[in-house]
C-alpha positions as CSV (number, residue, x, y, z in Angstrom):
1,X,6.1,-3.7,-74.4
2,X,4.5,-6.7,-76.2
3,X,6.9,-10.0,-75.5
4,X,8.1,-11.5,-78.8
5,X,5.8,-14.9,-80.1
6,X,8.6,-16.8,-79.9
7,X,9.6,-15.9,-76.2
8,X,5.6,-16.5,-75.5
9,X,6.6,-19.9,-76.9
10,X,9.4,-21.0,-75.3
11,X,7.6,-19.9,-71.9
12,X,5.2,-22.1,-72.2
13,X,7.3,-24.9,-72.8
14,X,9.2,-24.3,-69.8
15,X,6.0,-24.9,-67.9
16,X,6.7,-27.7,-65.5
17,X,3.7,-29.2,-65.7
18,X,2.8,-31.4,-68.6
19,X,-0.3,-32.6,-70.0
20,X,-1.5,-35.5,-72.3
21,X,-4.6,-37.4,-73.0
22,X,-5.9,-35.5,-70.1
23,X,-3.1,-36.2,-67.7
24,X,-1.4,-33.7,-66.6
25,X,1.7,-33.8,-64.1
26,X,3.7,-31.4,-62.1
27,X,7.7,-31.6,-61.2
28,X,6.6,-29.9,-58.1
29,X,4.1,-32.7,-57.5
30,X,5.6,-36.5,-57.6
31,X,2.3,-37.7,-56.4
32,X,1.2,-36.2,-60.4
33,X,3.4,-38.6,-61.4
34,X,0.8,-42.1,-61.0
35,X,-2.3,-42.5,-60.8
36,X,-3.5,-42.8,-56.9
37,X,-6.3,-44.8,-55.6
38,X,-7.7,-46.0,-58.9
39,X,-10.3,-47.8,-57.6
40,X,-13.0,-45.3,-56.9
41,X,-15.4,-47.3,-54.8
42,X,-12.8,-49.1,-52.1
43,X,-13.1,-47.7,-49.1
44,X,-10.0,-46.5,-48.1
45,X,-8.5,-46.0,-44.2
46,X,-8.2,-42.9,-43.5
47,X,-5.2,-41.0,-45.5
48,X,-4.1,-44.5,-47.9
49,X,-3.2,-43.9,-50.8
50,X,-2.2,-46.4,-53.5
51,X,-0.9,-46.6,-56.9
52,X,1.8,-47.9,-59.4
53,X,4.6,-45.6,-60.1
54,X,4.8,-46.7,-64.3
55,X,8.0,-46.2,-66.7
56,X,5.9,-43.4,-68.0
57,X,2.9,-41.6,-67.2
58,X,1.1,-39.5,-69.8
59,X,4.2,-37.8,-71.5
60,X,6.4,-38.3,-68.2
61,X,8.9,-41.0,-68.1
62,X,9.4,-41.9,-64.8
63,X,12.2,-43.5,-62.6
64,X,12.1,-45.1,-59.1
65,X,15.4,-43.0,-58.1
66,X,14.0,-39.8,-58.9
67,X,10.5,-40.3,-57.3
68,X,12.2,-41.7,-54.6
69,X,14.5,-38.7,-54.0
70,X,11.6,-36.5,-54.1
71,X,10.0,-38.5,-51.0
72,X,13.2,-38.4,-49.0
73,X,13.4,-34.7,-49.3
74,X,9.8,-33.0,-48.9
75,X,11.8,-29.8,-48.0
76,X,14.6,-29.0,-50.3
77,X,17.7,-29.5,-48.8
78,X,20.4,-27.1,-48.8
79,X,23.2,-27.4,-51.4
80,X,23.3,-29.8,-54.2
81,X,19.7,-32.2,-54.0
82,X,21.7,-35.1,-55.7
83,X,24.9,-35.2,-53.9
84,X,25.9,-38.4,-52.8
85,X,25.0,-39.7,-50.4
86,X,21.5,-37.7,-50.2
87,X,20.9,-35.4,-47.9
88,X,17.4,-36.7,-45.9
89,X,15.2,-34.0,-45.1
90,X,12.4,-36.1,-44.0
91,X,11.3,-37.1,-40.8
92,X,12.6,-41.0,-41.2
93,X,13.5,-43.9,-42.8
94,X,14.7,-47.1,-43.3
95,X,14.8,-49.8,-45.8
96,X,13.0,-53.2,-45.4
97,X,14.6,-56.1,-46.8
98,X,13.1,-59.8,-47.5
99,X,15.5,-62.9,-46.3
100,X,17.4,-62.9,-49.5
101,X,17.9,-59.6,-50.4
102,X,21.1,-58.6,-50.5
103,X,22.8,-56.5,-48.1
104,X,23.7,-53.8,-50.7
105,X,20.3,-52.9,-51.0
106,X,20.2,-51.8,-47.6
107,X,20.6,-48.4,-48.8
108,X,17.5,-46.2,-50.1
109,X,19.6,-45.2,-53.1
110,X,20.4,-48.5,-54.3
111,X,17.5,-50.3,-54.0
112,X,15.9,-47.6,-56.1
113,X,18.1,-48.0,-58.3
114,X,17.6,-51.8,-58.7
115,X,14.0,-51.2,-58.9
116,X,14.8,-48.8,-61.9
117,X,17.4,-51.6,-63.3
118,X,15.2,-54.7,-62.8
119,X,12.5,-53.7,-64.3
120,X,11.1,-55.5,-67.4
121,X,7.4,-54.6,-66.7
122,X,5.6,-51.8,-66.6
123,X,5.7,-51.0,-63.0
124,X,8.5,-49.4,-61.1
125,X,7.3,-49.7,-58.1
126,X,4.3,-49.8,-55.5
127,X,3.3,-47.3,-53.2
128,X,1.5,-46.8,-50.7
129,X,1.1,-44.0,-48.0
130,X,0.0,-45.6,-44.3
131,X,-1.6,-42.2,-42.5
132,X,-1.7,-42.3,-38.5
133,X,-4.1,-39.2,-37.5
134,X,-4.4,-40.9,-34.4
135,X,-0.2,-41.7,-33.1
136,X,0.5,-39.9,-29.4
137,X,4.2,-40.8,-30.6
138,X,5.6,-39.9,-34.2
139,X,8.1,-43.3,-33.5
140,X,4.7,-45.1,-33.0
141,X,3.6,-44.8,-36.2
142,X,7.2,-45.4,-37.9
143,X,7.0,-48.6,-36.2
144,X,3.5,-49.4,-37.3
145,X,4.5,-48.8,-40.7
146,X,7.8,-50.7,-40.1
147,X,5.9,-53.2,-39.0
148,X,3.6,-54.0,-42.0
149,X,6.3,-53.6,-44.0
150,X,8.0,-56.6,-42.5
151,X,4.5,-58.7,-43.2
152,X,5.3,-57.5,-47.2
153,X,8.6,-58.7,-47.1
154,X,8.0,-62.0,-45.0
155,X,4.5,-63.2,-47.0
156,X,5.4,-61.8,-50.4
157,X,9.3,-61.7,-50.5
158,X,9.6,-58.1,-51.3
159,X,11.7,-55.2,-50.4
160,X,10.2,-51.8,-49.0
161,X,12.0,-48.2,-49.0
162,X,10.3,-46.2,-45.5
163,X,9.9,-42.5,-46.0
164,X,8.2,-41.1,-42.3
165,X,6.9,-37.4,-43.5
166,X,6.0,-35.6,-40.2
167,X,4.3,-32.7,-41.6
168,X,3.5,-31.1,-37.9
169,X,7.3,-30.0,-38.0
170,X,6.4,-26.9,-40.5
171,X,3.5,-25.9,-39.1
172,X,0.6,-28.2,-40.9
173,X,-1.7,-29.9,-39.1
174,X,-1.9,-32.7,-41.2
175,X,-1.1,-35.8,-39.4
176,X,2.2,-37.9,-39.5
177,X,2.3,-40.3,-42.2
178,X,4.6,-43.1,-44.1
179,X,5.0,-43.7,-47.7
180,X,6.0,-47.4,-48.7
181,X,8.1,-47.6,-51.8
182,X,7.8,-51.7,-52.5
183,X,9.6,-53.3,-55.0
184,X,7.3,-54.9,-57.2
185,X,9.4,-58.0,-57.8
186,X,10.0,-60.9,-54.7
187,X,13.5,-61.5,-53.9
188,X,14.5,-64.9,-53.8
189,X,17.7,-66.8,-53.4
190,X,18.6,-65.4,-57.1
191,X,17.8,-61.8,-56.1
192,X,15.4,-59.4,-57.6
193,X,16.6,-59.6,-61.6
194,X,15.3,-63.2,-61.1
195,X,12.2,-62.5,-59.0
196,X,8.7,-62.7,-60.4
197,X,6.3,-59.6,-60.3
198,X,3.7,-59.7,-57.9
199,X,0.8,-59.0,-60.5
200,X,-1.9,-58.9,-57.5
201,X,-0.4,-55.4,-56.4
202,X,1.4,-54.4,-59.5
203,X,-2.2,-53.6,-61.2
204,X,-5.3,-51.6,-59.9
205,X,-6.6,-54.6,-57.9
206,X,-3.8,-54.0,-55.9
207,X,-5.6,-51.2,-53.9
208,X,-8.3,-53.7,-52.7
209,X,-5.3,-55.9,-51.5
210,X,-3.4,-53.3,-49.5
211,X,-6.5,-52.5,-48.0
212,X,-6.9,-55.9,-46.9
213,X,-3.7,-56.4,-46.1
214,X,-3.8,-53.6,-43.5
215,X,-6.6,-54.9,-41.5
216,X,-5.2,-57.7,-41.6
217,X,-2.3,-56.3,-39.8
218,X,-4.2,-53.9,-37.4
219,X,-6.2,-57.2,-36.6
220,X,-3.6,-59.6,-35.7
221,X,-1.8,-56.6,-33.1
């Protein structure tokens, strides 16, 4: 039976991935949804990954929330994905907060959701993905990350959603790692509609300074 043009058509258009200018993303895929590691000749620690999650990318628009979701929820939860509050699927998490955030955005939703409301520039957030192939404890390297989040949120006044992804737990043998979603504007006393960007990681330079930033932190202990 030969399937109607027009069913061909609408077939393809269903197609969750999309593609422009040669970038093509994937629903199924946040990580499609930014451009990772941008700067081809940084060497990068073993498993770090950077990049700025954009308004849009290609023909996706993009929102902190929903890439955030996805992170919280590497296994599809059962029932409804979007009730309220979220139902967690991965392994851990936690929200880092500079000395003037507000206590409201203690909660992954809503500081995603500021992110998404704040932002005047480009850039929705940062992330970055800390990989520990070599923790004896999975709560080792949720405290590492934990950790180096605090340095962010101390030196450059930002807020930082946690997201521990243990992939061990179904069976892979890649190793447990964290994914930093950092508010890309500092938090001061007037709160993050007020703060400035910080340009140094909200652009691809950004990936030289994480890198630095790390072994700055594995050096001091």
């Amino acid at each position: 039976m030969t399937t109607p043009k027009n069913a061909r058509r609408r077939t393809k258009a269903m197609s969750p991935a999309i593609k422009a200018t040669g970038i093509v993303t994937n629903e199924a895929d946040p990580q499609s949804w930014l451009f990772l590691n941008p700067m081809r000749e940084i060497a990068m620690p073993a498993g770090m990954v950077f990049g700025n999650l954009r308004k849009s990318y290609g023909l996706r628009i993009n929102s902190a929330v929903e890439f955030g979701r996805r992170k919280l929820q590497p296994v599809a939860p059962v029932g409804d994905a979007h009730a309220v509050p979220w139902p967690m699927t991965a392994e851990r998490h936690d929200v880092v907060l500079p000395e003037h955030a507000d206590d409201t955005l203690a909660e992954p939703r809503a500081l995603l959701a500021a992110m998404d409301a704040t932002a005047i520039d480009k850039t929705l957030l940062v992330y970055v993905t800390l990989s520990f192939p070599h923790a004896t404890r999975v709560h080792q390297a949720f405290e590492a990350a934990r950790a180096f989040a605090g340095k962010l949120a101390r030196e450059r006044n930002l807020a930082s959603l946690l997201v521990l992804h243990a992939p061990g737990r179904v069976g892979s043998a890649n190793p447990p790692h964290c994914h930093l979603l950092i508010g890309p504007r500092a938090i001061g006393p007037l709160g993050m509609e007020h703060g400035v960007y910080d340009t140094d990681l909200c652009h691809d330079r950004g990936q030289k300074l994480i890198v630095e930033l790390w072994k700055e932190f594995e050096e001091d202990g």
